[in-house]
N, C-alpha and C positions, 0 to 999 in steps of 0.2 A: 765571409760576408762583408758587403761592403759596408761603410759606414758612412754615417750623414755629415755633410760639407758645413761647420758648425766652425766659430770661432770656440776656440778651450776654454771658455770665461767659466768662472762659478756661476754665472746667473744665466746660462747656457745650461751648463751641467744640473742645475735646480729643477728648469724646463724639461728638459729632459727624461730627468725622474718621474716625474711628475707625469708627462707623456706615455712612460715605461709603465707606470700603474696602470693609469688607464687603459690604455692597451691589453697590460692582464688582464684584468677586471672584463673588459669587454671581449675579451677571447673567451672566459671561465662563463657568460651569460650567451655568448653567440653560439658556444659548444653546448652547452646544458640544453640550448632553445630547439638546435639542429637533432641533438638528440633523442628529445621528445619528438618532435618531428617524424624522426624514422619510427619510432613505436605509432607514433597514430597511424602512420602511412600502411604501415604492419598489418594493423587491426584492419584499416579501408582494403587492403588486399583481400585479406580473406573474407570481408565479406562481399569483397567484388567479386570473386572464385566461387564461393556459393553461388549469390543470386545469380551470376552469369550459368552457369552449370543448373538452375531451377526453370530458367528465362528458358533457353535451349532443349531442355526435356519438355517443355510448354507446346511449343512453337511445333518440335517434331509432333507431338502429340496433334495439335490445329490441323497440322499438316493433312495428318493420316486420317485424320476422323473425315475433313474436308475431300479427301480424297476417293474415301470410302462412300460419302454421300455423292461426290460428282458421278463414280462410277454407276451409282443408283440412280441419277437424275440424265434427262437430257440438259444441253450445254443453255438453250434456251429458257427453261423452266429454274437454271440457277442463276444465268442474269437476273431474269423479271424475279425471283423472290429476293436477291439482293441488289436489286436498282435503287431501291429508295430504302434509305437507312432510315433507324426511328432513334438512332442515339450520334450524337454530337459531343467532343470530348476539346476540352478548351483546358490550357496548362499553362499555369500564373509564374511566372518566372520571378525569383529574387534572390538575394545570397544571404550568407551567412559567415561568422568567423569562427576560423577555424587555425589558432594559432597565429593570427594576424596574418592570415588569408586568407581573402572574401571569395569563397567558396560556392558555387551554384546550389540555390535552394528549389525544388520546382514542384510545385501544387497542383495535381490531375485532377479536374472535377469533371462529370459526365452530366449530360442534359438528355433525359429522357423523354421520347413524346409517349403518347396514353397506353400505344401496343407495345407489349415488352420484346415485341420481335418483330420483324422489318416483312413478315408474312406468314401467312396462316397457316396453323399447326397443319394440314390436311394434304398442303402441298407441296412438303418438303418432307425427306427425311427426318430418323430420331438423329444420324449423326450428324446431319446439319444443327438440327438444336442444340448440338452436344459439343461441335465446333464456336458456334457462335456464341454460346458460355463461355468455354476456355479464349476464346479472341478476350473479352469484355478483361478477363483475369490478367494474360499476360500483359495487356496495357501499359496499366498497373506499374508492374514489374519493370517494364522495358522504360519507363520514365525513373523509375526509382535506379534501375540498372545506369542509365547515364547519368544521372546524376551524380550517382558515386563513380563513377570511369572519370570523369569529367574534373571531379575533386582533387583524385588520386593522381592526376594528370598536372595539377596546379600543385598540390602539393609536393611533390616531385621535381619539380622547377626550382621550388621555394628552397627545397632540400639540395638541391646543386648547388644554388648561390648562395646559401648559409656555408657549404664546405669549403666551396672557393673562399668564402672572407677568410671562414676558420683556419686556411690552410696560409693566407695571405698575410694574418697576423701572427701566424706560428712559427712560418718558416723564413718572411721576409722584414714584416717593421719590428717584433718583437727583438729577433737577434742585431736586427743594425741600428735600433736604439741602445741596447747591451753594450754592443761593442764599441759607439759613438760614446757611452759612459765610461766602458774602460780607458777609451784612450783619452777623454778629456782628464777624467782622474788624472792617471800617470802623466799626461802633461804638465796639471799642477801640481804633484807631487815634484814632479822635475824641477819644476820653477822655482818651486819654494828650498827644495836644496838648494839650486844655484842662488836662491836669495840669501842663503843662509851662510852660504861659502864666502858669499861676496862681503858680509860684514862682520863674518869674522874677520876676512883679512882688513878690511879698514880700521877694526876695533886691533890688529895687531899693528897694521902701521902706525895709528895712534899713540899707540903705546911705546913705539919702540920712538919715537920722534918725542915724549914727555923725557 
């Protein structure tokens, strides 16, 4: 590992230390943080797997029932009973946090006018009735379904570049602070020998010269 282009000083080597802590420190909170991270992520998987797997037996179900009423209806008698809707659906968008990432929050509300169906019970199928229930339901769903797709998607992001740091201070500044302290150390361990050699011999030429 390379090490940092540092002059050997003690007040160098201080800094240093000092940088080396922190650096723990913030690898032991960056790793803890990414950590949890994967468990929420975990948790938003499965319950993406569900409601996407609830959303999808929904939808087949719309399908079929829709299907079963067109076969009963002619093509024109299901335009005109579904040309003019009697429900309007309007979705308030905001976020929220979620581990220090602001996360899509999204509020479904529906507006109703006075007929609870877009045409009259007489001229349609039961399985049109029966379709246009389940439509109302998975709405619902299919907003609450992105929602969480859409989280799990950020957070996943979040979760790459927390590994990348973790990985950047584990395997790259941590050990080339280390080894920039090793070798400042045994630099001044060196110096201070040859400090020490050097006065002994002046303290024996002294001597030998008294």
């Amino acid at each position: 590992m390379a090490r940092i282009n540092v002059n050997p000083t003690r007040m160098e080597l201080k800094k240093l230390k000092a940088r080396l802590k922190t650096a723990v420190r913030g690898h032991k909170l960056l790793k803890d943080k990414t950590d949890e991270m994967v468990r929420r992520f975990s948790a938003i998987i499965r319950e993406n797997k569900k409601l996407r797997d609830e959303v999808e037996k929904d939808v087949v179900g719309v399908l079929s029932q829709f299907s079963v009423a067109r076969s009963l209806m002619s093509l024109s008698d299901v335009e005109l009973a579904f040309a003019m809707p009697s429900v309007s659906a309007e979705v308030e968008c905001d976020t929220s946090n979620l581990m220090s990432v602001a996360v899509p929050k999204l509020t479904l509300s529906e507006n109703r006018s006075e007929g609870a169906l877009p045409y009259s019970y007489i001229d349609v199928t039961s399985e049109a009735d029966y379709s246009v229930e389940l439509v109302g339901k998975v709405l619902f769903k299919l907003v609450k379904l992105a929602e969480i797709e859409k989280s799990a998607q950020m957070l996943a992001d979040e979760i790459e570049k927390g590994k990348r740091r973790v990985n950047a201070l584990e395997y790259v500044m941590i050990p080339s602070l280390e080894e920039t302290i090793k070798y400042i150390t045994m630099k001044l361990e060196e110096n201070e020998r040859g400090s020490r050699t050097r006065l002994m011999k002046v303290k024996s030429m002294i001597a030998e010269r008294s």
